[in-house]
FIDOTOR-366186 format. One line per 4 residues: number of its first residue (from 1); for each residue x, y, z of C-alpha. Coordinates in Angstrom, 1 decimal. Layout:
BEGIN
NUM> X,Y,Z  ... $
***
This chain:
BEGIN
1> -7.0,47.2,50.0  -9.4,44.6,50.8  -7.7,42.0,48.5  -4.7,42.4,51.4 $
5> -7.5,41.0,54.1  -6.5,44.0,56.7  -2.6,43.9,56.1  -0.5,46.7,56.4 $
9> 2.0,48.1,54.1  4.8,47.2,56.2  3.4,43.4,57.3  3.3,43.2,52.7 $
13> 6.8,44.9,52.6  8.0,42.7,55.3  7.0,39.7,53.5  8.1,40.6,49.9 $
17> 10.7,38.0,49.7  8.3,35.6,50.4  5.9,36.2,47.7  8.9,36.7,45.5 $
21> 9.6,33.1,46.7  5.9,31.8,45.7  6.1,33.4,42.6  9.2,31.8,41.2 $
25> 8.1,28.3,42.5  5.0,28.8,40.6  6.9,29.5,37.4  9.1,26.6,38.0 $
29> 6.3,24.6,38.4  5.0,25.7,34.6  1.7,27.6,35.8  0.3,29.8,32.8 $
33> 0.0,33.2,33.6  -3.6,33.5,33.9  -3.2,31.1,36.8  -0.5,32.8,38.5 $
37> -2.5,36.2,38.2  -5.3,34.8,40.6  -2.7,33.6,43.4  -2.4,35.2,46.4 $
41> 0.9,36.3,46.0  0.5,38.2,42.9  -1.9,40.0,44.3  0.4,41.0,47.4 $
45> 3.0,42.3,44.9  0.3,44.2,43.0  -0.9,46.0,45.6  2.7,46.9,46.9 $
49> 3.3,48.1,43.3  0.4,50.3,43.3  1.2,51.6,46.9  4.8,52.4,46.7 $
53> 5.4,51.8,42.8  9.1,53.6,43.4  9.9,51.0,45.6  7.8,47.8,44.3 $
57> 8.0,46.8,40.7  5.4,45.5,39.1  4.5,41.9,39.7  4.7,41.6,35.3 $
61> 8.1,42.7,35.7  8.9,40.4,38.2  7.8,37.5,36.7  9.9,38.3,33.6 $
65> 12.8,39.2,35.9  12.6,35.4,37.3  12.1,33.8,34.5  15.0,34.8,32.9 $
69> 16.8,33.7,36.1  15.3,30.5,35.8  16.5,30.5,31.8  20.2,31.4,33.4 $
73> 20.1,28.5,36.3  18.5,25.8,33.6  21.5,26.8,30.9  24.6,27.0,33.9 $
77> 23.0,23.4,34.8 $
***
């Protein structure tokens, strides 16, 4: 775990709407993938994927998963 810099499981999990948050602003902002898999937050989600992956989906799925939201927001607009 020494991407997460010391954090715990539960101090990740307690922040996981947050990096959810950073995630979909980075989409919105139209950062390519392979720039958004080097942020911080992607790697947060990773490694609370690969720790509890029952729990945690996969930050791939994720992304997918808001940028169809994103699609649905842009079209009700």
């Amino acid at each position: 775990m020494s991407d997460s810099q010391g954090l715990t499981i539960g101090e990740l999990e307690s922040k996981y709407f947050l990096y959810r948050k950073a995630l979909k602003q980075l989409l919105l902002e139209g950062r390519s993938t392979a720039g958004i898999e080097k942020t911080l937050c992607w790697s947060r989600l990773e490694t609370l994927h690969n720790c509890l992956p029952r729990q945690y989906k996969s930050p791939d799925q994720i992304r997918y998963q808001l940028q169809r939201e994103i699609q649905r927001e842009i079209s009700a607009s």
